[in-house]
C-alpha positions as CSV (number, residue, x, y, z in Angstrom):
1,X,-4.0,3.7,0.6
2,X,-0.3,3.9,0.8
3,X,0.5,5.6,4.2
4,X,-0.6,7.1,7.0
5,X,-3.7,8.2,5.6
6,X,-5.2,5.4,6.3
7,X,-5.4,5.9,9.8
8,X,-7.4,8.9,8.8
9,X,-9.4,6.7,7.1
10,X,-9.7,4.6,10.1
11,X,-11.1,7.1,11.9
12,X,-13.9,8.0,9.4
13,X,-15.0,4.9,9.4
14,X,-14.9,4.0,12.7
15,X,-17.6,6.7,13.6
16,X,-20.3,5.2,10.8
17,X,-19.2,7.4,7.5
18,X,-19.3,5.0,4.7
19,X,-15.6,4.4,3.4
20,X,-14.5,2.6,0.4
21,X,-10.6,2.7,-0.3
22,X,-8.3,0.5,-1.7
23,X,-4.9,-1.3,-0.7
24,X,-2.1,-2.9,-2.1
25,X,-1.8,-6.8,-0.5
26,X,-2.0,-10.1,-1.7
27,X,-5.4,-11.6,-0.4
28,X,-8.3,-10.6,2.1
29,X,-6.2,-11.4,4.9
30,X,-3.4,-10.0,3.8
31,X,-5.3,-6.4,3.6
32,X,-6.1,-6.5,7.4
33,X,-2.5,-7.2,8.3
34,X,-1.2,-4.2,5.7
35,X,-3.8,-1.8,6.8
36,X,-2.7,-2.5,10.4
37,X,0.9,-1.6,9.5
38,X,0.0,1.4,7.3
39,X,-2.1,2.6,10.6
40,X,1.3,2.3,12.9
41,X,3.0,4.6,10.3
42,X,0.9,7.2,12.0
43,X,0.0,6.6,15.3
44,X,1.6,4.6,17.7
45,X,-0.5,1.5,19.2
46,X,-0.6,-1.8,19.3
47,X,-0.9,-4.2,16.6
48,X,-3.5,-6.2,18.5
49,X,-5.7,-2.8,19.0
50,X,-5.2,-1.5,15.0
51,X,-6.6,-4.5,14.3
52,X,-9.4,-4.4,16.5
53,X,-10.5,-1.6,15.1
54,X,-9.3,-2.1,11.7
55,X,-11.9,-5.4,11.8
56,X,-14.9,-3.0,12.9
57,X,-14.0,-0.4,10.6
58,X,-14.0,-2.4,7.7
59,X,-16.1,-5.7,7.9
60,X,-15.6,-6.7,4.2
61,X,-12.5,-6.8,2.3
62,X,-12.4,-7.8,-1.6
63,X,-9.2,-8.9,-3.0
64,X,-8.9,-8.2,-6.8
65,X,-6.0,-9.9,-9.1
66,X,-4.8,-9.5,-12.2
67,X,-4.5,-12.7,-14.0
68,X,-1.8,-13.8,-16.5
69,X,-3.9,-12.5,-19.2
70,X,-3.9,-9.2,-18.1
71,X,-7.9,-9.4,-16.8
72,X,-8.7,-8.1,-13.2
73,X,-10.8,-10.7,-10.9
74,X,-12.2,-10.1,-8.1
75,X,-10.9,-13.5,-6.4
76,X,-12.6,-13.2,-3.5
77,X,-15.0,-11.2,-0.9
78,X,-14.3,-11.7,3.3
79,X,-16.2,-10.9,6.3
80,X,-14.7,-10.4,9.7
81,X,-17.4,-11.0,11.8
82,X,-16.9,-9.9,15.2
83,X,-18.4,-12.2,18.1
84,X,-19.7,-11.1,21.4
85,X,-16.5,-12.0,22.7
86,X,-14.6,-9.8,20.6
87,X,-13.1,-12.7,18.7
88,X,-13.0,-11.7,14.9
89,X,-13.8,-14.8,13.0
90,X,-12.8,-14.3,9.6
91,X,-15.5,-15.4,7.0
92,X,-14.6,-16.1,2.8
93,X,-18.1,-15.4,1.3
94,X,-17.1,-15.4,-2.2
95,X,-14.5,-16.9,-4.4
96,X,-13.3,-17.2,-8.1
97,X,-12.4,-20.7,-8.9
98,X,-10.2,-20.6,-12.1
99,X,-11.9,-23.6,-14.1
100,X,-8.9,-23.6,-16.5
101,X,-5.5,-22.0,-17.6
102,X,-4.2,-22.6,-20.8
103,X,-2.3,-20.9,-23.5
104,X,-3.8,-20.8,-27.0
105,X,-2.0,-19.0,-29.7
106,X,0.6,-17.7,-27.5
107,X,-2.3,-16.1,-25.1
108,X,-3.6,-16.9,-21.8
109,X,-7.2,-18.1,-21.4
110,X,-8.2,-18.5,-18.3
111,X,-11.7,-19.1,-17.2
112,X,-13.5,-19.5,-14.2
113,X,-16.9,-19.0,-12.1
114,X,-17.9,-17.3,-9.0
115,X,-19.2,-19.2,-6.2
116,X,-20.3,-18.6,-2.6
117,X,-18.6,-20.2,0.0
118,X,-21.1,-19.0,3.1
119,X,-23.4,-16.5,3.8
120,X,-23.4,-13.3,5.5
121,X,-23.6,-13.5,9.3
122,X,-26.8,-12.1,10.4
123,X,-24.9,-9.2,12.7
124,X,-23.9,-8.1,9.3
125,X,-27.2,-8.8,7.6
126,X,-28.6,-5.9,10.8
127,X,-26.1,-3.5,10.3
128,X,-26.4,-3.5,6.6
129,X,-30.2,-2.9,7.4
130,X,-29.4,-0.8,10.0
131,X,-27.1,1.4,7.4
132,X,-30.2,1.7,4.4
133,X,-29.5,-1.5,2.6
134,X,-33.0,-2.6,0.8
135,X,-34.3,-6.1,2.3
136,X,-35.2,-6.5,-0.9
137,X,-31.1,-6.1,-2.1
138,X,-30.4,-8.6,0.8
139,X,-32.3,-11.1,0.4
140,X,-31.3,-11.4,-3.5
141,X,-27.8,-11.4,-1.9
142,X,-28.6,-14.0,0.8
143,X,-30.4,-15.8,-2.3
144,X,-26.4,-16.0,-4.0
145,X,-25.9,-19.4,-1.5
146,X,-24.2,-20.0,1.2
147,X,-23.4,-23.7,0.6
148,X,-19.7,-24.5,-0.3
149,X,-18.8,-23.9,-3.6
């Protein structure tokens, strides 16, 4: 997304239609924030609401980089898992940890491993249910960890 669209693609979600787009920011967080400001480029509330709503729209965010040699990473996968308060509490589930950056023959080589950091929170865990996910495909996903990596 690039523009206002993406309060159009707010709204879709928001009323259970799967939506998968993408954004241009510089980590998980970061996406939330620019989404929020895309959103205000077409309607006119306040950051503290977009954001409400962007949370609920989209409960997982994955931020992809390209590296110095040219290879995209998926760096790392977020929840925002929303409390019965309303508090969003923002959960890294995921992470590429670059193991090491060196240059060999005038190219980069970088390596690295993915590692989970915590698991899903079980309000996600029912609504992925809820939405047609396999328990089967959760529970090999709740098998990934959940202890720090």
């Amino acid at each position: 997304m690039r523009g206002s669209e993406a309060y159009a693609a707010l709204e879709a979600a928001l009323t259970g239609i799967g939506v998968l787009t993408t954004i241009h920011a510089t980590s998980c967080d970061a996406a939330y924030r620019r989404m929020v400001a895309l959103c205000k480029r077409a309607v006119d509330m306040s950051d503290e609401t977009l954001m409400a709503y962007v949370t609920e729209a989209y409960p997982l965010v994955a931020f992809c980089k390209q590296l110095e040699n040219k290879q995209r990473r998926i760096m790392e996968i977020m929840e925002c898992e929303i409390l019965p308060d309303g508090t969003r509490n923002f959960r890294p589930l995921f992470r590429y940890h670059v193991t090491e950056n060196r240059m060999e023959q005038g190219k980069f080589i970088i390596t690295g491993e993915y590692g989970s950091v915590q698991p899903i929170s079980e309000s996600l865990q029912r609504r992925l249910l809820e939405n047609g996910m396999p328990q089967t495909t959760l529970s090999r996903i709740l098998s990934m960890g959940g202890e720090a990596a």
